[in-house]
N, CA, C and O atoms as a printed pandas DataFrame, in Angstrom:
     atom_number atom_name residue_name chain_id  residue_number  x_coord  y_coord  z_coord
0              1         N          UNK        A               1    0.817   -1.191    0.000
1              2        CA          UNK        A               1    0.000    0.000    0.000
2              3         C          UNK        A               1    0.866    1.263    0.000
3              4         O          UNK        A               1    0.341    2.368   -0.131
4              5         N          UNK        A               2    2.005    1.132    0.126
5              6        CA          UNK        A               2    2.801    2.267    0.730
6              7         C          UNK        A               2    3.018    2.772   -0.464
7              8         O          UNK        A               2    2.898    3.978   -0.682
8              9         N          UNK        A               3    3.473    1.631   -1.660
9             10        CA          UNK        A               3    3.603    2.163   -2.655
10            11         C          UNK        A               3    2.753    3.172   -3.812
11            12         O          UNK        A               3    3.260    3.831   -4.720
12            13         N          UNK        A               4    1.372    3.055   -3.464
13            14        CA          UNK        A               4    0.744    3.959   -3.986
14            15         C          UNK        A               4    0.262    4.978   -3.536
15            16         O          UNK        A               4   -0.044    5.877   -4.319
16            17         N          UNK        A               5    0.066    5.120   -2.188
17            18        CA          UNK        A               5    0.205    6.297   -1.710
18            19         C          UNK        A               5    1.592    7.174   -1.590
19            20         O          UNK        A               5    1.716    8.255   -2.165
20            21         N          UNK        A               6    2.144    6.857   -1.153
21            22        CA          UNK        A               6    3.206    7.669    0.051
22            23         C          UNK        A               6    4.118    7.108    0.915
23            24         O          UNK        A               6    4.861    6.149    0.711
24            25         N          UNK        A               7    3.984    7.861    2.001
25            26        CA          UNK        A               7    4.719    7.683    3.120
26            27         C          UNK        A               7    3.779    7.204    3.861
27            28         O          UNK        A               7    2.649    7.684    3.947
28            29         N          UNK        A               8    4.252    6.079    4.529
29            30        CA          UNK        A               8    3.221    5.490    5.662
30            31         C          UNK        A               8    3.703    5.763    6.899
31            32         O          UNK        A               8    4.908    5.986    7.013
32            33         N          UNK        A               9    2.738    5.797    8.187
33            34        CA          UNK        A               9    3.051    5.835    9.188
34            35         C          UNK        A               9    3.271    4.403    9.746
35            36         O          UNK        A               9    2.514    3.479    9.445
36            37         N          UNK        A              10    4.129    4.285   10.409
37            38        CA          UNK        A              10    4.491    2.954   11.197
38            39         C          UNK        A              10    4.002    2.902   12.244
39            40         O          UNK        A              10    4.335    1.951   12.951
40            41         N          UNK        A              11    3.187    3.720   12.686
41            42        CA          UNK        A              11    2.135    3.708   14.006
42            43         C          UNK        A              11    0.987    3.063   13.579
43            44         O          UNK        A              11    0.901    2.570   12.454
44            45         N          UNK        A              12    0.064    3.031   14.434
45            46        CA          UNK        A              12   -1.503    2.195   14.636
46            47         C          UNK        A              12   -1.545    3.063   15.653
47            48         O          UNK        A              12   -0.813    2.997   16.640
48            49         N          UNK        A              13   -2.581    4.087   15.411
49            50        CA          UNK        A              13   -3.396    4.792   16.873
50            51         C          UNK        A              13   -4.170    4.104   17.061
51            52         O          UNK        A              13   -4.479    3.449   16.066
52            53         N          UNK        A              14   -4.844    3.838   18.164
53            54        CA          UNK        A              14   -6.625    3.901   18.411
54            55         C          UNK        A              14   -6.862    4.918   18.918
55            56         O          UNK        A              14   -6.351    5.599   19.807
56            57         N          UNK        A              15   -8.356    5.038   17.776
57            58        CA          UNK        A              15   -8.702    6.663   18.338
58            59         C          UNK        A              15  -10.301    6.461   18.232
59            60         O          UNK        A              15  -10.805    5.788   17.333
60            61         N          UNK        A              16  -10.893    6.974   19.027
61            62        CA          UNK        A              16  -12.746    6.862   19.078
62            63         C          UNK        A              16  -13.147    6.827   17.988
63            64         O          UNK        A              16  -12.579    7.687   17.316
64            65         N          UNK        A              17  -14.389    5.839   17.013
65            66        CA          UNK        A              17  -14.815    5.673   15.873
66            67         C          UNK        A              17  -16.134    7.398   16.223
67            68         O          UNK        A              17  -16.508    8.342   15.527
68            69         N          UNK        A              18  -16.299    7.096   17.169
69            70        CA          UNK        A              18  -17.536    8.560   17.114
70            71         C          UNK        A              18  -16.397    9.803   16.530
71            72         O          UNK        A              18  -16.629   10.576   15.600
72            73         N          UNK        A              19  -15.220    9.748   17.295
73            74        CA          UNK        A              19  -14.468   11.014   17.158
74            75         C          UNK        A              19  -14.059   11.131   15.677
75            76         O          UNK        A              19  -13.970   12.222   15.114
76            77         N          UNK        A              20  -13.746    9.615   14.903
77            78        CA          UNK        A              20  -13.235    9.765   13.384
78            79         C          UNK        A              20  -14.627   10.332   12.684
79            80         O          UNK        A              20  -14.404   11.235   11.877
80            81         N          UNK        A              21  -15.854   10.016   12.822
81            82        CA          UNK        A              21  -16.917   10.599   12.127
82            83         C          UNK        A              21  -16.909   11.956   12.388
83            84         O          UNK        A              21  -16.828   12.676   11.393
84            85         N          UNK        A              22  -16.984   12.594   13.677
85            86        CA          UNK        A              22  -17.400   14.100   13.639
86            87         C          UNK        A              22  -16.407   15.066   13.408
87            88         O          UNK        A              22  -16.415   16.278   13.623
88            89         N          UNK        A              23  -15.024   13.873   12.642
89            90        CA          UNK        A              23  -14.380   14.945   11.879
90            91         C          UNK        A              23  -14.491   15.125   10.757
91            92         O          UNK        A              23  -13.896   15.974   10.093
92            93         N          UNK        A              24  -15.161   14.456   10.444
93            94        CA          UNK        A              24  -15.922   14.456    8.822
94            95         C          UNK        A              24  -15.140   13.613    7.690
95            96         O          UNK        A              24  -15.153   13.953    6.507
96            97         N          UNK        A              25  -14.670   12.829    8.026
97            98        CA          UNK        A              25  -13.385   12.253    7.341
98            99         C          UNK        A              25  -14.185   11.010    6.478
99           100         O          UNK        A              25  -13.628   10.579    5.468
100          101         N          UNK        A              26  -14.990   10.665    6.735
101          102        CA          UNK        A              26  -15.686    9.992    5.426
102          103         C          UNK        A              26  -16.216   10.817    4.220
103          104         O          UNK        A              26  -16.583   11.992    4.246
104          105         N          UNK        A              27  -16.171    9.656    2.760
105          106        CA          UNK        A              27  -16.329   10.343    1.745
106          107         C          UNK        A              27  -18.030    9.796    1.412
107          108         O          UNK        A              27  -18.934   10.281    0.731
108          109         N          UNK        A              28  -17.923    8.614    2.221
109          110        CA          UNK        A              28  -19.805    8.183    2.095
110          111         C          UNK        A              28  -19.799    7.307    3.164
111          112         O          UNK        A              28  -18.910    6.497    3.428
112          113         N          UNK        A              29  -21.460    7.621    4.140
113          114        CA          UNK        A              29  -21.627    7.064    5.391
114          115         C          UNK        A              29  -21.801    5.719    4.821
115          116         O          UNK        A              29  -22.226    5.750    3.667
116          117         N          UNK        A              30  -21.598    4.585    5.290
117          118        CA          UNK        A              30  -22.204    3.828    4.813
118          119         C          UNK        A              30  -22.871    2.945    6.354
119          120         O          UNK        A              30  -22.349    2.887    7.468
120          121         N          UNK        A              31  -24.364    2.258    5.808
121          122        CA          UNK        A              31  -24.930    1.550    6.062
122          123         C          UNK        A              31  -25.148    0.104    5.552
123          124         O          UNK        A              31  -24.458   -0.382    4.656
124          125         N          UNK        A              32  -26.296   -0.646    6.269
125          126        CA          UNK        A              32  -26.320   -1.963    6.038
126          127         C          UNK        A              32  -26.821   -1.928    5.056
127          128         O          UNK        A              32  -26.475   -2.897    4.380
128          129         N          UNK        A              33  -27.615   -1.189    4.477
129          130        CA          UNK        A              33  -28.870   -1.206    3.195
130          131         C          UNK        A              33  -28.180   -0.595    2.054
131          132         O          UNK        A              33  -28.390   -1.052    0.930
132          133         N          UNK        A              34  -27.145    0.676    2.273
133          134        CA          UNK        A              34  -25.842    0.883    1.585
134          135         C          UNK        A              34  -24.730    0.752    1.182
135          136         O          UNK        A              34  -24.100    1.484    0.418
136          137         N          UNK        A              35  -24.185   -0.965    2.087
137          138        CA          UNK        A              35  -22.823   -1.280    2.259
138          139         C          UNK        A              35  -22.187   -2.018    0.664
139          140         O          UNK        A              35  -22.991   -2.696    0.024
140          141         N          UNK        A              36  -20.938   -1.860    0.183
141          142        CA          UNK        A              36  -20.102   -2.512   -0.526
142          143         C          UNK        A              36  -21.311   -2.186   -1.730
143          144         O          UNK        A              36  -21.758   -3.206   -2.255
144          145         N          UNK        A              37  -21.876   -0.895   -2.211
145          146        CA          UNK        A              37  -21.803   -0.666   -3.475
146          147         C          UNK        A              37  -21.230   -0.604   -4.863
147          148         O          UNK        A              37  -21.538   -0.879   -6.023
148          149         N          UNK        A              38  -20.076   -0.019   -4.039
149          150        CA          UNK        A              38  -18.630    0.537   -5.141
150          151         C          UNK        A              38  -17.644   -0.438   -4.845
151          152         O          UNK        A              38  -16.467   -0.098   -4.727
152          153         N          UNK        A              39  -17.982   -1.542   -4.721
153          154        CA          UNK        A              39  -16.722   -2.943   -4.956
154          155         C          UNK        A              39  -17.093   -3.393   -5.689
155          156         O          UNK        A              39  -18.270   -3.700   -5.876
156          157         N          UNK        A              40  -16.145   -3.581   -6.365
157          158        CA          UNK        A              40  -15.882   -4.107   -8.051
158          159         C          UNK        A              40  -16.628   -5.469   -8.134
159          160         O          UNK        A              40  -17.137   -5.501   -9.255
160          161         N          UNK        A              41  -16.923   -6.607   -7.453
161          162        CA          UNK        A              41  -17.359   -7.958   -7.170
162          163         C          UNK        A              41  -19.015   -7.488   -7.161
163          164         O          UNK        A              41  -19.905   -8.338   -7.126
164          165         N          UNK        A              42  -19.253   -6.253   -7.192
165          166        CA          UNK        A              42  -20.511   -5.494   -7.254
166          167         C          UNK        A              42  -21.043   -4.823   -8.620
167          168         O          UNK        A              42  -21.926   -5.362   -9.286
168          169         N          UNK        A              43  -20.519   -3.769   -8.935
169          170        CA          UNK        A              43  -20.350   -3.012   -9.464
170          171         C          UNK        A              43  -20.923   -3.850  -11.299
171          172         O          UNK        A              43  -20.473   -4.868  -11.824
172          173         N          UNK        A              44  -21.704   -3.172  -11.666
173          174        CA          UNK        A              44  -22.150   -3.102  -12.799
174          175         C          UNK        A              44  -23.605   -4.355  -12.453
175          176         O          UNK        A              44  -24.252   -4.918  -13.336
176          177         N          UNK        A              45  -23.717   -4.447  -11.610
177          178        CA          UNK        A              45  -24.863   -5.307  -11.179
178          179         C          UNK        A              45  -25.856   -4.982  -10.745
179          180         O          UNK        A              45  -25.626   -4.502   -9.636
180          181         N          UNK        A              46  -27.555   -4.936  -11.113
181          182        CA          UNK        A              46  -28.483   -4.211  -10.119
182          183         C          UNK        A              46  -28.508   -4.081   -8.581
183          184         O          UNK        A              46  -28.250   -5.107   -7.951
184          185         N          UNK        A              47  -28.710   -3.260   -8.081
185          186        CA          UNK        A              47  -28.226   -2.838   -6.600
186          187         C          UNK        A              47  -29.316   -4.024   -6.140
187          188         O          UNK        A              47  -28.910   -4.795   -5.271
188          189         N          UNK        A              48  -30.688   -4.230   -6.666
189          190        CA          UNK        A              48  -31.484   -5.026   -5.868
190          191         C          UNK        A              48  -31.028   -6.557   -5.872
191          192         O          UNK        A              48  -30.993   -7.234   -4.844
192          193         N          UNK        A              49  -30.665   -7.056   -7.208
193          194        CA          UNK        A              49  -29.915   -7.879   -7.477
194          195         C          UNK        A              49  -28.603   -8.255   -6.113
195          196         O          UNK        A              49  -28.545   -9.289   -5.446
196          197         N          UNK        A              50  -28.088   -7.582   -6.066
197          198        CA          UNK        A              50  -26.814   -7.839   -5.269
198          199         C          UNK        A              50  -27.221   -7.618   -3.492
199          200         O          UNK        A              50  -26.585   -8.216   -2.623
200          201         N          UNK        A              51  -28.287   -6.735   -3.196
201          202        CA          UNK        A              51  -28.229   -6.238   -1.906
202          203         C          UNK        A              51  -28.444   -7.210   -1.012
203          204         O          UNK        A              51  -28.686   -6.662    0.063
204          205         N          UNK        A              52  -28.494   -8.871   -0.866
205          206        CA          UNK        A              52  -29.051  -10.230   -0.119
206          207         C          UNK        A              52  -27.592  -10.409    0.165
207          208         O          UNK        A              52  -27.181  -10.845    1.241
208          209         N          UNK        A              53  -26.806  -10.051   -0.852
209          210        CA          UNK        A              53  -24.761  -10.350   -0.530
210          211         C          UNK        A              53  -24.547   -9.605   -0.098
211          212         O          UNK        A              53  -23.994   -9.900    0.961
212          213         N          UNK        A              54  -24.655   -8.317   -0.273
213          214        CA          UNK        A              54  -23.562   -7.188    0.389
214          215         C          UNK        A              54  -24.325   -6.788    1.856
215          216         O          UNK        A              54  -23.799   -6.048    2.688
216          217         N          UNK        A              55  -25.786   -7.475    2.033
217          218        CA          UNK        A              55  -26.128   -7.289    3.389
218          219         C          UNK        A              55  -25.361   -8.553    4.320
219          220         O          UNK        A              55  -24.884   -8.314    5.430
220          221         N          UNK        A              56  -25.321  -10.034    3.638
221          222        CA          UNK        A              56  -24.894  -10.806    4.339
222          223         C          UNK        A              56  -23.344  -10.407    4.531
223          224         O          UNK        A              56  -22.793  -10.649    5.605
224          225         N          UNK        A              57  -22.836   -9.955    3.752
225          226        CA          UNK        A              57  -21.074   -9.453    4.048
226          227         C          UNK        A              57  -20.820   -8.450    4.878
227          228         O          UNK        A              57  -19.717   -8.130    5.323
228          229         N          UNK        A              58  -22.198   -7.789    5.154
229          230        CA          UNK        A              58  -21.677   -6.574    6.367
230          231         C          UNK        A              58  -22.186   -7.599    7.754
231          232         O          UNK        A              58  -21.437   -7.658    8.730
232          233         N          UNK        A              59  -23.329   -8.276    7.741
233          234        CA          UNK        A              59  -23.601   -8.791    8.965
234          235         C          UNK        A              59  -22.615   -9.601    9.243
235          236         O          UNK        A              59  -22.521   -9.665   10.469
236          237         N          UNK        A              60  -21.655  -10.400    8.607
237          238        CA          UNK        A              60  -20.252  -11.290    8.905
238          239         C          UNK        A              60  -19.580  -10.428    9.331
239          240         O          UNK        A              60  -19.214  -10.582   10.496
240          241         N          UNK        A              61  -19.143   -9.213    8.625
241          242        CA          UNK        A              61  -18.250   -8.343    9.388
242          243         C          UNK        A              61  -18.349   -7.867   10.582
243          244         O          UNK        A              61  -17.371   -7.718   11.315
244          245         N          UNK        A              62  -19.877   -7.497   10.995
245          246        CA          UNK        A              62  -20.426   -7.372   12.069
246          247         C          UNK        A              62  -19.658   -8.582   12.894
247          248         O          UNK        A              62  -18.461   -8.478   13.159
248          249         N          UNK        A              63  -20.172   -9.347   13.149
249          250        CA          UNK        A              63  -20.083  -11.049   13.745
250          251         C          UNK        A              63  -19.000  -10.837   14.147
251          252         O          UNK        A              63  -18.841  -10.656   15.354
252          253         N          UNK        A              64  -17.443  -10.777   12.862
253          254        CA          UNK        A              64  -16.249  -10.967   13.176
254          255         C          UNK        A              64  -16.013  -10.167   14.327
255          256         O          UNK        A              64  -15.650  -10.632   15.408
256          257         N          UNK        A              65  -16.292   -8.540   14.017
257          258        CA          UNK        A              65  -15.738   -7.859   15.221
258          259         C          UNK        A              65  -16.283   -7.622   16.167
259          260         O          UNK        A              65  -15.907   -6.749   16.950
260          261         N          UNK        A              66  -17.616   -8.559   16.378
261          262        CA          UNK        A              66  -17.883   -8.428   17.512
262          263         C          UNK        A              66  -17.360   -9.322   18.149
263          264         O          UNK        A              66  -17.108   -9.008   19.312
264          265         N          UNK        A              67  -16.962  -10.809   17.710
265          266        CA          UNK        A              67  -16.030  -11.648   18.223
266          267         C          UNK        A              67  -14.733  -11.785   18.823
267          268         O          UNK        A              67  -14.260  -12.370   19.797
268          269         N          UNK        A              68  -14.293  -10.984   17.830
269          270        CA          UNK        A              68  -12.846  -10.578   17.434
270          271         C          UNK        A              68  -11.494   -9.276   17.983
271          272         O          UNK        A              68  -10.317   -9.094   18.296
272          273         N          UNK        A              69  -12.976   -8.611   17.742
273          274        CA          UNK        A              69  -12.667   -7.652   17.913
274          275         C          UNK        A              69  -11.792   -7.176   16.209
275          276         O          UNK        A              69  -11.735   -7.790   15.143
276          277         N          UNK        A              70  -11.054   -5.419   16.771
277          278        CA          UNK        A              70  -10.823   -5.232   14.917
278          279         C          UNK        A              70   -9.654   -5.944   14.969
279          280         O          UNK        A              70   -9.517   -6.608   15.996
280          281         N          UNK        A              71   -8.465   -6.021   13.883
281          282        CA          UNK        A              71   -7.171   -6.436   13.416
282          283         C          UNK        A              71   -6.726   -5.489   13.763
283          284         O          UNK        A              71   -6.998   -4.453   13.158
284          285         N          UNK        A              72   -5.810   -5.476   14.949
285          286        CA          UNK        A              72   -4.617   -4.220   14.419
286          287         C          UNK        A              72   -4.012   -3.675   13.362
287          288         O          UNK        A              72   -3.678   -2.499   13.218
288          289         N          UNK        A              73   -3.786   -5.253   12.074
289          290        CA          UNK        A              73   -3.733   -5.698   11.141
290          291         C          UNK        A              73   -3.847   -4.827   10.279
291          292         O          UNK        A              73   -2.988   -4.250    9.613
292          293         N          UNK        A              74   -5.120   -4.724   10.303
293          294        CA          UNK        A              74   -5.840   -3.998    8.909
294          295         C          UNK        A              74   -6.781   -2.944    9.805
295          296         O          UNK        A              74   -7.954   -3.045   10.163
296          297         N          UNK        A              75   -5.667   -1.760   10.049
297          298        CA          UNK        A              75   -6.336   -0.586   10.277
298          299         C          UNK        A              75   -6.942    0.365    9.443
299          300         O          UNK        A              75   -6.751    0.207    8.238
300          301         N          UNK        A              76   -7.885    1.673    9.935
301          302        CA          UNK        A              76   -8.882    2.192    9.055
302          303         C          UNK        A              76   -7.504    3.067    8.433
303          304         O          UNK        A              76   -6.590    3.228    9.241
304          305         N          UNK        A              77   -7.376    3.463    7.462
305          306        CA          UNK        A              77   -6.469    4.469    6.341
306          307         C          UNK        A              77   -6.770    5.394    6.302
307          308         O          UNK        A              77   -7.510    5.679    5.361
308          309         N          UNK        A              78   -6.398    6.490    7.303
309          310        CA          UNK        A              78   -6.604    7.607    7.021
310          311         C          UNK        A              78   -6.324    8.860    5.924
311          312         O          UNK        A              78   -6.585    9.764    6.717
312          313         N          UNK        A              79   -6.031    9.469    4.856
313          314        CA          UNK        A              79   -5.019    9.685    3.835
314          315         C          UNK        A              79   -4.753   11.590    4.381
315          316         O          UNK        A              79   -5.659   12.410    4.531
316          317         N          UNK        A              80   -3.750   11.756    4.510
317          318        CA          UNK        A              80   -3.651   13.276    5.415
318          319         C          UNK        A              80   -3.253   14.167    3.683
319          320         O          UNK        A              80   -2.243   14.015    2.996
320          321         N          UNK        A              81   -4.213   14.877    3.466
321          322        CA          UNK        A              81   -4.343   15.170    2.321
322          323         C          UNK        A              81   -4.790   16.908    1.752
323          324         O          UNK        A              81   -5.371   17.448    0.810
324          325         N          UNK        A              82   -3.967   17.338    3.228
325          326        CA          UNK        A              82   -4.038   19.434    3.043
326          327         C          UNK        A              82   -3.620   19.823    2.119
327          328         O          UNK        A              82   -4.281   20.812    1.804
328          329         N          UNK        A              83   -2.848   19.633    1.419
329          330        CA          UNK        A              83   -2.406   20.264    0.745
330          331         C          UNK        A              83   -3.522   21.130   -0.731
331          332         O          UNK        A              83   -4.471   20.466   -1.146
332          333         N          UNK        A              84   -3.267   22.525   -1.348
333          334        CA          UNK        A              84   -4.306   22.802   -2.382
334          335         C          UNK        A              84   -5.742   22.762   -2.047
335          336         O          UNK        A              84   -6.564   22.300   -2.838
336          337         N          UNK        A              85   -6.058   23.231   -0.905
337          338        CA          UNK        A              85   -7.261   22.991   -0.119
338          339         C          UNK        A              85   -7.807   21.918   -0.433
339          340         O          UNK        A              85   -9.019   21.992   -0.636
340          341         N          UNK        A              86   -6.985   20.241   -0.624
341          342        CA          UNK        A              86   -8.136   19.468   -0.002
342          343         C          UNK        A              86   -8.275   19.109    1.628
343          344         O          UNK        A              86   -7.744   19.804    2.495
344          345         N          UNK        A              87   -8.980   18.053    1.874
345          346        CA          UNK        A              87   -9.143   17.787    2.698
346          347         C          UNK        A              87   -8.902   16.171    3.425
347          348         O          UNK        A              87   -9.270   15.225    2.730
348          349         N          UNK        A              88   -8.572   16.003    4.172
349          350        CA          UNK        A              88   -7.961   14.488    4.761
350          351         C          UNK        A              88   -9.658   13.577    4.762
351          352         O          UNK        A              88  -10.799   14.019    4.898
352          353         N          UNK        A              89   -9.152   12.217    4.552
353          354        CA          UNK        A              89  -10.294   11.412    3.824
354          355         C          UNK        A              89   -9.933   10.114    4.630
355          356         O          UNK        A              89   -8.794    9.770    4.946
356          357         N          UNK        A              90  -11.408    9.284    4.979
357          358        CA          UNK        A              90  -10.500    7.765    5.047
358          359         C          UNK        A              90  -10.495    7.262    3.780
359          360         O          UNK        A              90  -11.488    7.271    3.052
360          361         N          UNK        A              91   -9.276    6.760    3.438
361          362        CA          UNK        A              91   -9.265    5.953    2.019
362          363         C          UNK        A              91   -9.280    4.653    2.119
363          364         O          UNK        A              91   -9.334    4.002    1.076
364          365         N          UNK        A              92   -9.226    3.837    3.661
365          366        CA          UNK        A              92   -9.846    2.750    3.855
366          367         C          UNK        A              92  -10.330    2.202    4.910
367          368         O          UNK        A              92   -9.779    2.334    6.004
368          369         N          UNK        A              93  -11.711    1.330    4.691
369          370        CA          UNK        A              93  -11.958    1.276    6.188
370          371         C          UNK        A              93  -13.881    2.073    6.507
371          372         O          UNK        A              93  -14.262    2.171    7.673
372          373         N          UNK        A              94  -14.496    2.374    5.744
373          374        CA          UNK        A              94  -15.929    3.120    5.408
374          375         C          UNK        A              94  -16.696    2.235    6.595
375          376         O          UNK        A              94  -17.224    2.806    7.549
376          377         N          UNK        A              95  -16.706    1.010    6.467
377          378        CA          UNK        A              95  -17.506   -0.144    6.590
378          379         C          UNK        A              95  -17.282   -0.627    8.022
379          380         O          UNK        A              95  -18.110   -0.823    8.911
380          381         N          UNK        A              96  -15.870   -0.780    8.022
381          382        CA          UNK        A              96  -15.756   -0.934    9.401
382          383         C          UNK        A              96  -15.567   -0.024   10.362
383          384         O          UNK        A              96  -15.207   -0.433   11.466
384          385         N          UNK        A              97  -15.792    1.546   10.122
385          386        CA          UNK        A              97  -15.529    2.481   10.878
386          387         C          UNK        A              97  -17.270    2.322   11.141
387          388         O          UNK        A              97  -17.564    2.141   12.323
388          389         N          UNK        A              98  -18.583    2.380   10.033
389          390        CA          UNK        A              98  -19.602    2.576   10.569
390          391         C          UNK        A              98  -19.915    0.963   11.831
391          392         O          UNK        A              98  -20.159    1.036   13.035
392          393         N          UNK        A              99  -19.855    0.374   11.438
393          394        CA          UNK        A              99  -19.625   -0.588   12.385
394          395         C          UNK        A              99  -19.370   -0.778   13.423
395          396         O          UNK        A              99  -19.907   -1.515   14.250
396          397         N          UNK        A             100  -18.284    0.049   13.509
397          398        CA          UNK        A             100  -17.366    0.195   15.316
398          399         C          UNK        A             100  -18.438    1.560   15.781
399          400         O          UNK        A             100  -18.205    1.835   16.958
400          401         N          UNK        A             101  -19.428    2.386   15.240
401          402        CA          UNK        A             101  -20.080    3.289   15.938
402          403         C          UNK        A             101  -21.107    2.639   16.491
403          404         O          UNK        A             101  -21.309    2.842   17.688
404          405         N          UNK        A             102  -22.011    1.690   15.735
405          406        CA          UNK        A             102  -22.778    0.883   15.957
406          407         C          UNK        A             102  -22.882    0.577   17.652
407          408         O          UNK        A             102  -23.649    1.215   18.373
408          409         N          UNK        A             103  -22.158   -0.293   18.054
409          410        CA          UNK        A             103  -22.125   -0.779   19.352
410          411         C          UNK        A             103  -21.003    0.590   20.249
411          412         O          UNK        A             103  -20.565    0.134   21.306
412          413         N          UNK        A             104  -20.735    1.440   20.089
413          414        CA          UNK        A             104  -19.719    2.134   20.567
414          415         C          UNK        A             104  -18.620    1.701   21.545
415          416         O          UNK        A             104  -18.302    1.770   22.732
416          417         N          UNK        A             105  -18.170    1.149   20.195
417          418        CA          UNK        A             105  -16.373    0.802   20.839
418          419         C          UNK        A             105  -15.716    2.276   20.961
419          420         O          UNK        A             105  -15.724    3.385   20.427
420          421         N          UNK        A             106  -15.164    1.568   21.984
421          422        CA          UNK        A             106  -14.228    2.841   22.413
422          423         C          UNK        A             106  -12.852    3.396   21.641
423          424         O          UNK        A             106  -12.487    4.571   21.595
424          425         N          UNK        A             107  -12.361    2.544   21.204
425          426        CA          UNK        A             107  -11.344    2.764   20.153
426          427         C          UNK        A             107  -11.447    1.528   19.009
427          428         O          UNK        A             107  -12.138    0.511   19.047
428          429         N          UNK        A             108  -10.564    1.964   18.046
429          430        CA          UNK        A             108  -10.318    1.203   16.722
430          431         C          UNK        A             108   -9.073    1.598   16.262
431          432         O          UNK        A             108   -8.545    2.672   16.550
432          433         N          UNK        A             109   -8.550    0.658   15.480
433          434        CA          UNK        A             109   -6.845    1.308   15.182
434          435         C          UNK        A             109   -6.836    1.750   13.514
435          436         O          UNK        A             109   -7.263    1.228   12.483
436          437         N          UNK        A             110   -6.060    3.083   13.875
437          438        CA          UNK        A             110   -6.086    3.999   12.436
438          439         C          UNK        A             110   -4.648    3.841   12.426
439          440         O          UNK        A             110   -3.974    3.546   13.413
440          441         N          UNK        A             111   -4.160    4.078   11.113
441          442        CA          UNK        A             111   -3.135    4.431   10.483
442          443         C          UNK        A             111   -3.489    5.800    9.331
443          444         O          UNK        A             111   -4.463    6.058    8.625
444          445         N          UNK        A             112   -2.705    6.200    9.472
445          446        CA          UNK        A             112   -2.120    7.865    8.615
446          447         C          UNK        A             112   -1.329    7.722    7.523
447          448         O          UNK        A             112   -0.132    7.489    7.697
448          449         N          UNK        A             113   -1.801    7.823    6.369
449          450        CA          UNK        A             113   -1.132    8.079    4.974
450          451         C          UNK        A             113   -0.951    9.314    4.578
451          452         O          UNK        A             113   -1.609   10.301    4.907
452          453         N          UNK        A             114    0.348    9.224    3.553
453          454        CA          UNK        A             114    0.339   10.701    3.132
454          455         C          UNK        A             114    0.119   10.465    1.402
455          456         O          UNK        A             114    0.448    9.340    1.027
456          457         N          UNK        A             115   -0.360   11.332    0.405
457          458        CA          UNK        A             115   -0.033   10.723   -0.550
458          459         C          UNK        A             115    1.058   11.097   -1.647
459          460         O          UNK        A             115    1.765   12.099   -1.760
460          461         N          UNK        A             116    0.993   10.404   -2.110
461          462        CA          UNK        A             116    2.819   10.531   -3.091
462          463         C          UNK        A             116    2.777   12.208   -3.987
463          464         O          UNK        A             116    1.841   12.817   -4.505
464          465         N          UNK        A             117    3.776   12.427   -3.894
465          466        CA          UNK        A             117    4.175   13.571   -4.764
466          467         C          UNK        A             117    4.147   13.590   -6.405
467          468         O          UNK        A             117    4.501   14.597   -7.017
């Protein structure tokens, strides 16, 4: 991943999933009735058509972390992205950030990207 962004951070914060939303850092909320639209394993398929899978793939995800808890692993991607007035985005991680608000976990682990020059 490093390679297409940037510079990666070698940290893993956990930081409050309420606190990553009310900084506005998503590019689309997503829900259960909204989840995994824009994945390609999707994509060009009627939404009604597909929505029995992409509901059963969020309720597994559900399951996992409620089991599991998250991966340190595979933290949410934050992309730190000021520069030219934009604005910092998660670039991964939509799904399981709405998720962790759901039951309000107290933390979740982010990582910080920068992106390439």
């Amino acid at each position: 991943m490093a390679d297409k962004l940037g510079e990666q951070s070698s940290m893993v914060y956990f930081l409050s999933p309420t606190t990553i939303r009310e900084m506005g850092l998503e590019k689309h909320r997503k829900t259960r009735d909204k989840c995994f639209e824009s994945h390609s394993e999707y994509r060009g398929r009627p939404k009604y058509e597909t929505l029995h899978e992409r509901q059963k793939r969020w309720d597994d995800l559900c399951d996992s972390i409620a089991t599991n808890g998250f991966d340190p692993e595979q933290p949410i991607t934050i992309m730190l992205n000021r520069k030219e007035g934009n604005r910092d985005q998660i670039f991964q991680g939509h799904h399981r950030l709405a998720i962790a608000i759901e039951p309000q976990l107290a933390a979740i682990p982010v990582r910080f990207v920068t992106k390439k020059k």
